[in-house]
BADOPA-655277 format. One record per residue (C-alpha): x, y, z. Coordinates in steps of 0.5 Angstrom, whole numbers, plus 500, padded with zeros to 3 digits. Example, Ala and Ser with C-alpha at 12.3 -4.5 7.8 and 13.67 -1.06 7.14 Angstrom:
REM BADOPA-655277
525491516/527498514/
END
This chain:
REM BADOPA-655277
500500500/506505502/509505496/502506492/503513496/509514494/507513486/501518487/507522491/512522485/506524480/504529484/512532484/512532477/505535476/508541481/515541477/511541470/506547472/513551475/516550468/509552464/509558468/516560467/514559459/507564460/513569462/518568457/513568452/508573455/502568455/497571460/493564460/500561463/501567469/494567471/489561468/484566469/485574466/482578471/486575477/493575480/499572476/503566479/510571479/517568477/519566484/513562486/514558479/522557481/520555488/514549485/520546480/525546486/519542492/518538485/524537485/526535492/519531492/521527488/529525489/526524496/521519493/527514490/529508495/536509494/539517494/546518491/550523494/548528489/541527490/542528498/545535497/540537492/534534497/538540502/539545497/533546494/528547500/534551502/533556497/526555498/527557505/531563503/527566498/521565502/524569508/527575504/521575501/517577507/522581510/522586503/514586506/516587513/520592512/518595506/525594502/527591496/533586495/532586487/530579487/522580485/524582478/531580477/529575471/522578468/519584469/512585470/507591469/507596474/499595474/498588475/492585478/492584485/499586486/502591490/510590488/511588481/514581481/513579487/510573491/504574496/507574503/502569505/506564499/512566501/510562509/507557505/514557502/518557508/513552512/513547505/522548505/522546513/517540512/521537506/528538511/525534516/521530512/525523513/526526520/524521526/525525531/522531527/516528525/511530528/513537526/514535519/506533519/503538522/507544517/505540512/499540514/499548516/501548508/495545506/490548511/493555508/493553500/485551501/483557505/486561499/483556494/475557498/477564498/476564490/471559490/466564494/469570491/472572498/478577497/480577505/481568503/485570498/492569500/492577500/494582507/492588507/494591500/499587499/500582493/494575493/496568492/494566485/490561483/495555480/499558486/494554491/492548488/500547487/500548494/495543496/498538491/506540494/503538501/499532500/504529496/510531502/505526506/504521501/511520501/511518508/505515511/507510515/506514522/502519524/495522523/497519515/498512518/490513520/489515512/494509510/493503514/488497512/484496517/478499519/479506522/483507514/478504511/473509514/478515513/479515505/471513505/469520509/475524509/473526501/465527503/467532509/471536505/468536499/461536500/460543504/465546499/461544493/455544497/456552499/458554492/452551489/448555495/451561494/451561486/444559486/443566492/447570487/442569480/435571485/433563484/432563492/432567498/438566504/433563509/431558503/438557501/441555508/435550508/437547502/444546504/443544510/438539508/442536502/448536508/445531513/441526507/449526503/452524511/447519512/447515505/455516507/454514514/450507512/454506506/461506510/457501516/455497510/462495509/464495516/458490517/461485511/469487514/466485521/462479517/469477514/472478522/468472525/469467518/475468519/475467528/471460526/476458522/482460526/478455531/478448527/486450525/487451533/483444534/486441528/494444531/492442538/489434536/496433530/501428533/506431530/509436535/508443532/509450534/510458533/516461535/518468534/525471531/528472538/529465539/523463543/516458541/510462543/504457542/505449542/500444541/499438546/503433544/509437545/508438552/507430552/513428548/518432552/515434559/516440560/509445561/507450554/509455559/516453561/517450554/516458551/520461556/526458555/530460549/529453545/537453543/539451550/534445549/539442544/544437544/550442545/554438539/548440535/547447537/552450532/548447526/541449529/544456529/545455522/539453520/535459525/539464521/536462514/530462517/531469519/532470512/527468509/529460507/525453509/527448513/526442511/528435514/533438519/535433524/537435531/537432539/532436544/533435551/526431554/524435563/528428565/535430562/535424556/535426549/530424543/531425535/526430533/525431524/524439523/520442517/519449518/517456514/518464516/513469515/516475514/509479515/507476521/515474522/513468526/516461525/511455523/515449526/513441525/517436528/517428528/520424533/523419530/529417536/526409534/528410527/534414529/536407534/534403527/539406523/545406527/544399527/544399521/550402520/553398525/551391520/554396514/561398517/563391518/561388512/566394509/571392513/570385510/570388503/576393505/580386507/578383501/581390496/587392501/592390496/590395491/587399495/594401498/597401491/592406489/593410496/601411494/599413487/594418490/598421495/604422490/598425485/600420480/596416475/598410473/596406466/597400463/595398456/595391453/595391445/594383444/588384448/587391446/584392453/586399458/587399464/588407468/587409476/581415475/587419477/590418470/583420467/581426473/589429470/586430463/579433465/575427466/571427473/569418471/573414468/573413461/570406457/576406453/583410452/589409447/594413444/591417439/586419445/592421449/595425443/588429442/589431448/597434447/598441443/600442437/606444438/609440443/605433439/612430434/616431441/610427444/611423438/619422438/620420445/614414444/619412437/624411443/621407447/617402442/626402441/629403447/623399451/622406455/621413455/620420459/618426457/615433459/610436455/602440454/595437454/588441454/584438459/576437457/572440462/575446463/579447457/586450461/593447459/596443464/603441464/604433464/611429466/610422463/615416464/613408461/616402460/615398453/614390453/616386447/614378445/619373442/618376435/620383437/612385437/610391442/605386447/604391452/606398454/604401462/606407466/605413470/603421468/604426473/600434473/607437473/604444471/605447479/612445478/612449472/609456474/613456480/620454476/617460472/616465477/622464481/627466474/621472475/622473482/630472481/631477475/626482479/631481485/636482481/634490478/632491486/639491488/642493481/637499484/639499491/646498490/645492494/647485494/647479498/653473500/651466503/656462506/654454507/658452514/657444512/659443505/664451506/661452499/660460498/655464494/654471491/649475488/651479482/651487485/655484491/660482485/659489482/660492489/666489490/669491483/671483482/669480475/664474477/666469471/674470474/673470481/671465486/667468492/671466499/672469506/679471503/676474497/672478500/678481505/682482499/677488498/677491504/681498505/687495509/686501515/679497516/680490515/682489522/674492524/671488519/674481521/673482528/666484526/666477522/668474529/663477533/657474529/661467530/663468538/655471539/651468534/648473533/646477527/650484527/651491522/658494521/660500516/666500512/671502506/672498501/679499497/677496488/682493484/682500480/684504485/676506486/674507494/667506496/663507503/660500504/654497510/653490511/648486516/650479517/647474521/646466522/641459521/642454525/640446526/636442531/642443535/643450535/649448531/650454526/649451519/649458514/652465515/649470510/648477509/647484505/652489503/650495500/654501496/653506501/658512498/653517496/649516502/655518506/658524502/650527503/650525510/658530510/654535506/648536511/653536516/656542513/650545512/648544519/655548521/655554516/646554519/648554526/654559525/648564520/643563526/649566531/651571526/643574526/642573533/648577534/646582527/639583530/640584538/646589537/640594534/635592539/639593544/641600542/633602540/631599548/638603550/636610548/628609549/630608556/635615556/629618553/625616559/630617564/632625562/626627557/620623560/617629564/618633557/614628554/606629553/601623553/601621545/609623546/609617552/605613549/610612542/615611546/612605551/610602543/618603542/620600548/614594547/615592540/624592542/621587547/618582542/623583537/627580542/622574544/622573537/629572536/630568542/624563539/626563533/634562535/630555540/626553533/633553530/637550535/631544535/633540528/641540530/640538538/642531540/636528544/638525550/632520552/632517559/625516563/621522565/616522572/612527569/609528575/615532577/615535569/609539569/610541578/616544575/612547569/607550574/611553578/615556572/608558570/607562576/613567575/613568568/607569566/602574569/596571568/594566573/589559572/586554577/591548573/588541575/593535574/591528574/596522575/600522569/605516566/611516564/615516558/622514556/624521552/629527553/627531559/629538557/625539550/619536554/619541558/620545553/613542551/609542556/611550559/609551552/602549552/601549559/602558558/599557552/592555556/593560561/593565557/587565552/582563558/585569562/580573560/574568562/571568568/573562572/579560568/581552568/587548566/586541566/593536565/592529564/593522559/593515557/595509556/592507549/595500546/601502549/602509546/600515551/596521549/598527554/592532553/592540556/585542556/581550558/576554558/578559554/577562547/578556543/577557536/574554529/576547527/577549520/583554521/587548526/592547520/595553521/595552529/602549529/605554523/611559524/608565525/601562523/597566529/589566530/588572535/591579533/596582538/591586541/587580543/594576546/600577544/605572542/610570537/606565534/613560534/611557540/607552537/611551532/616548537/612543541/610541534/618540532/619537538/614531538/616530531/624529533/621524539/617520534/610523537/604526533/601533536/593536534/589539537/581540539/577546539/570550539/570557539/568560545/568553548/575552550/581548547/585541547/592539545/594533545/600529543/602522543/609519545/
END
């Protein structure tokens, strides 16, 4: 039923969108009849035909099952500009001002019918319009809901006041106030249509679910809600028209209509009981009928009940209770999984959730416990109701033929034995061949017979095994171009007696290629005739992609270390055989076809200053048994010196005996020059940082020098603004030189050697407090929980926790109560620290630029700052491999968090 209404609510949004669309054609084109219907009286205006395309729109989008992001943001959108239009609208009314939005398409007549500013809207539609933009937002809004309905409806009750207003020729019906513009014709009957499709579209809840629902009371609803409406309203019109051409006197025509009135409402009143009498007849057929179903339920002897979703039966017949002991009631309150036989309750559960979704049950057989502890063997047969979502169960006892079978399968198992004694010779001979993954064959060409495992004939795509086989069935199935291989290695065997080949066949079920190994042997009588030929084919195709891979696998290791200038040596300690990889050959400028890896090649090529730190790192592993890294310089035969880094380590037997000594050795020049460049850089940075500091304060100190004599010898001299400029001076030389203080510790951060050692933060933050309390002038309540400890540098984490802790202080100085609050914990072994307060905070969409040099959210004259502060405790994070962000809301207090 439900979706009948929202088919009649997508027509009714194409209906509103097209009558918008035929309307903005009556102004392009200028055709009266499409502005007004009717000539004598108001136009729609081009605003009010916009606003009905846009609730057309909306309305429909919001009729489809499924909504595309897309469609979500056009369903916000357009009741938004609804809204928006609606309220400018009324404001222009209410203040009498014009914000250029009436007319900005079209022009209309100064002199238009009922109209008091060309082109604009009524303001009694701009309401409808604001109501109608509401009412679609909250549309599929549970909460709202209620809300919803009743603006929808408030749209309703205005677009048909409006609408008897024309009916009856009642100007103050009319959508008009005062003077101001009136709503036209189309405008209402679109409203109503707007309205009654916003309902339709969600009639489930509500005073809509009364009108939709299929029992009696919306049956009585849609019967006499259409009489209720319409007959007064047709009734009146007749009455007043009729009043109107002098065909009756006023006292006669209120008769009539009253009279008309009550005998309509009594025909409807007995039509509507007349079918609540054969609904109610209908009721009590169906009560009959559910009674001789309840005596034939309760008299079956099949064990039958209802059971809900939730677990639970909630009504079994008698021979339920007299099948397993237990009363109906403490059958149905107890979960029925908890009666199953706990092996049985992992498959019970399987088939629960298919019935869940929908799936018969048919023939499941499980074990119920009886009241007395034993169990019986019951036989399910069970179906889903997915309206009433009941579960229609029938079980059958069938513990006797349960006994019966096992008995049968007792007799069953020992003749199997006896047959598996009689077959175990083969039996073994076709497990060895079946564990090996062989097949095997043998044909006899005197009695032209052929005999093959069914693994041979599964090898070749048959799932039986065939009637017949022979070698031209064999050779159709090998490819074309490996068929005169295949062919040559039988010409051997007919003359040799035996033959072994590789070669490729096209499976019949599944048309792939698989690779075969086959290997046989050829029997000849006296005369030299071929008699008998037998064998085995092995599916060698596994084989043969893993031999493909690894040449793939090894040419791609190969460019990776060509790339990486890194290569790999293994030394065998059991057969002191040794291996190396090209680029280790490279790396040591030795040419791989002369030279024979060895431990004393390998020393031949180290730099003679570093071959005593090599071997004794060789030695360490040895002595050890652990694997070790070492740096070194490797002296070529060309003369050539290069930076080298290799990392060893060891296998070892079951007796922890070391059996293989393997590593990596990787050209590391370039890195090494880049690492003497950067320390050079840094060097020439700190000495520049030095030099600016230096170059920086020399002035500072000369600007506070002579601001304090001036103070000193011409203060009294100096008028107000003179004092003021000279406090500015001294101010601004003041942060110059916080500035370059901060700027200098920014610096000073990538090039500090980190000295980690745990920390009691506990201890950490009473020290930042206290310095907190000389320092800054502002003051703070500081609230400390019991924090963890870490394993970092002590100084640079002071640095951050004084950082944010005075930051905190000083944007919620300016509060009322102002509270900082310090605590953290311990998330799978990461601790997050976190400093929260209750001051300014600020807007999340600027949080990227909280940590930037010189990137500040408040100006000078709100906090003053350096906007480095930040920056640092970003940097410090980021150097003990932890991550800072922070949390804030304006007005609402912030939050900084980093982790360690």
């Amino acid at each position: 039923m439900n979706k009948q209404y929202r088919l009649i609510s997508k027509i009714l949004a194409i209906a509103i969108s097209s009558l918008g669309i035929i309307v903005l054609i009556g102004w392009l084109l200028n055709i009266s009849v499409l502005k007004s219907v009717i000539p004598s009286v108001v136009s729609m205006k081009v605003n009010t035909a916009l606003c009905f395309i846009f609730s057309g729109f909306t309305l429909w989008i919001l009729n489809e099952e499924r909504l595309s992001s897309f469609k979500k943001i056009g369903s916000i959108i357009f009741p938004s500009i609804m809204i928006l239009i609606g309220l400018l609208t009324f404001n222009e009314y209410l203040f009498e001002i014009n914000y250029g939005i009436d007319e900005f398409l079209f022009k209309e007549e100064t002199a238009a019918i009922a109209t008091s500013h060309p082109g604009r809207m009524a303001p009694i539609t701009a309401i409808s319009f604001v109501l109608s933009g509401i009412s679609l937002l909250l549309l599929y809004k549970n909460k709202a809901f209620q809300m919803f309905q009743l603006l929808s409806l408030l749209v309703f009750v205005l677009a048909l006041l409006t609408l008897i207003g024309y009916a009856y020729a009642v100007n103050d019906f009319q959508g008009g106030i005062v003077s101001f513009t009136k709503m036209a014709i189309h405008t209402s009957i679109a409203f109503i249509f707007l309205s009654v499709g916003m309902l339709f579209s969600n009639s489930e809840k509500g005073i809509m679910y009364i009108f939709t629902n299929d029992g009696i009371a919306g049956i009585t609803t849609r019967k006499l809600l259409p009489f209720i409406i319409f007959t007064p309203l047709i009734l009146g019109w007749l009455r007043l028209i009729g009043q109107q051409a002098g065909y009756y006197s006023t006292e006669f025509g209120v008769a009539l209509f009253t009279f008309i009135t009550i005998l309509i409402f009594v025909v409807v009143v007995f039509g509507i009981s007349g079918t609540l009498l054969s609904i109610d007849k209908k009721r009590k057929e169906a009560e009959e009928q559910l009674n001789e179903y309840r005596h034939f339920f309760n008299i079956n002897h099949d064990l039958c009940g209802i059971a809900n979703m939730e677990g639970y039966f909630e009504f079994i017949n008698a021979n339920f209770t007299e099948t397993l002991g237990y009363t109906e009631k403490e059958f149905c309150e107890t979960p029925f999984i908890e009666l199953i036989h706990p092996y049985d309750i992992p498959v019970a559960v399987q088939e629960y959730e298919k019935l869940k979704l929908g799936a018969l049950v048919i023939n499941f057989v499980n074990r119920y416990r009886k009241k007395d502890g034993s169990y019986i063997y019951l036989d399910w047969n069970a179906t889903p109701n997915p309206v009433t979502q009941k579960l229609y169960c029938v079980a059958r006892d069938i513990t006797n033929r349960k006994k019966t079978e096992e008995q049968l399968l007792v007799a069953n198992k020992e003749l199997e034995n006896y047959i598996l004694q009689l077959a175990e010779s083969e039996e073994k001979f076709r497990v060895v061949l079946d564990s090996a993954h062989i097949g095997a064959w043998d044909l006899n060409l005197v009695k032209d017979t052929a005999w093959r495992s069914l693994l041979h004939d599964q090898i070749f795509g048959y799932e039986n095994l065939l009637p017949e086989w022979g070698y031209d069935i064999f050779i159709k199935h090998v490819i074309p171009e490996d068929r005169d291989y295949v062919e040559k290695r039988f010409e051997e065997a007919y003359s040799h007696g035996k033959f072994s080949l590789e070669c490729r066949i096209k499976r019949v079920n599944d048309n792939t290629i698989r690779w075969i190994s086959a290997e046989g042997l050829a029997y000849k009588n006296e005369e030299g005739e071929l008699t008998k030929m037998m064998g085995i084919v092995i599916d060698i195709t596994d084989r043969k992609n893993s031999e493909h891979e690894l040449e793939f696998i090894t040419a791609k290791l190969k460019e990776a270390q060509a790339l990486a200038k890194m290569g790999n040596w293994d030394s065998n300690l059991v057969t002191n055989t040794d291996a190396w990889s090209d680029e280790a050959f490279k790396i040591l400028g030795l040419d791989q076809n002369t030279t024979i890896p060895s431990p004393d090649t390998y020393f031949s090529c180290i730099h003679p200053n570093d071959l005593a730190f090599v071997k004794e790192k060789v030695n360490e592993v040895f002595t050890t048994l652990k694997g070790n890294t070492y740096d070194y310089r490797i002296k070529r035969k060309d003369g050539t010196i290069i930076h080298a880094f290799s990392q060893s380590n060891m296998d070892f037997d079951e007796n922890n005996n070391p059996t293989r000594f393997f590593g990596t050795i990787q050209d590391i020049t370039e890195i090494k020059n880049a690492e003497e460049k950067l320390i050079e850089i840094n060097k020439e940075l700190e000495s520049f940082s030095y030099s600016i500091s230096h170059d920086l304060r020399a002035p500072l100190r000369a600007i506070n020098g002579y601001a304090q004599i001036l103070n000193e010898d011409y203060g009294q001299r100096l008028d107000q603004e003179g004092m003021r400029i000279l406090t500015t001076i001294t101010s601004n030389a003041t942060k110059m030189g916080t500035l370059i203080d901060d700027l200098l510790a920014f610096s000073r951060l990538g090039r500090k050697e980190m000295q980690k050692t745990e920390v009691d933060m506990n201890q950490l933050i009473k020290s930042v407090i206290n310095e907190t309390n000389k320092s800054i002038v502002y003051k703070a309540k500081i609230n400390t929980t019991s924090l963890h400890n870490v394993k970092a540098d002590y100084n640079l984490l002071h640095q951050v926790m004084f950082n944010l802790v005075s930051n905190a202080i000083k944007y919620s100085s300016k509060g009322e109560n102002p509270i900082v609050t310090i605590s953290s914990e311990d998330q799978n072994g990461e601790i997050i620290f976190s400093v929260n307060d209750n001051g300014v905070g600020f807007d999340m969409q600027y949080s990227d630029k909280l940590f930037g040099v010189f990137q500040r959210l408040h100006t000078d004259e709100e906090f003053e700052g350096t906007g480095v502060g930040l920056a640092i405790v970003q940097r410090i994070i980021t150097k003990l491999g932890g991550k800072v962000w922070a949390e804030g809301i304006v007005d609402n207090g912030a939050t900084f968090y980093f982790s360690l």
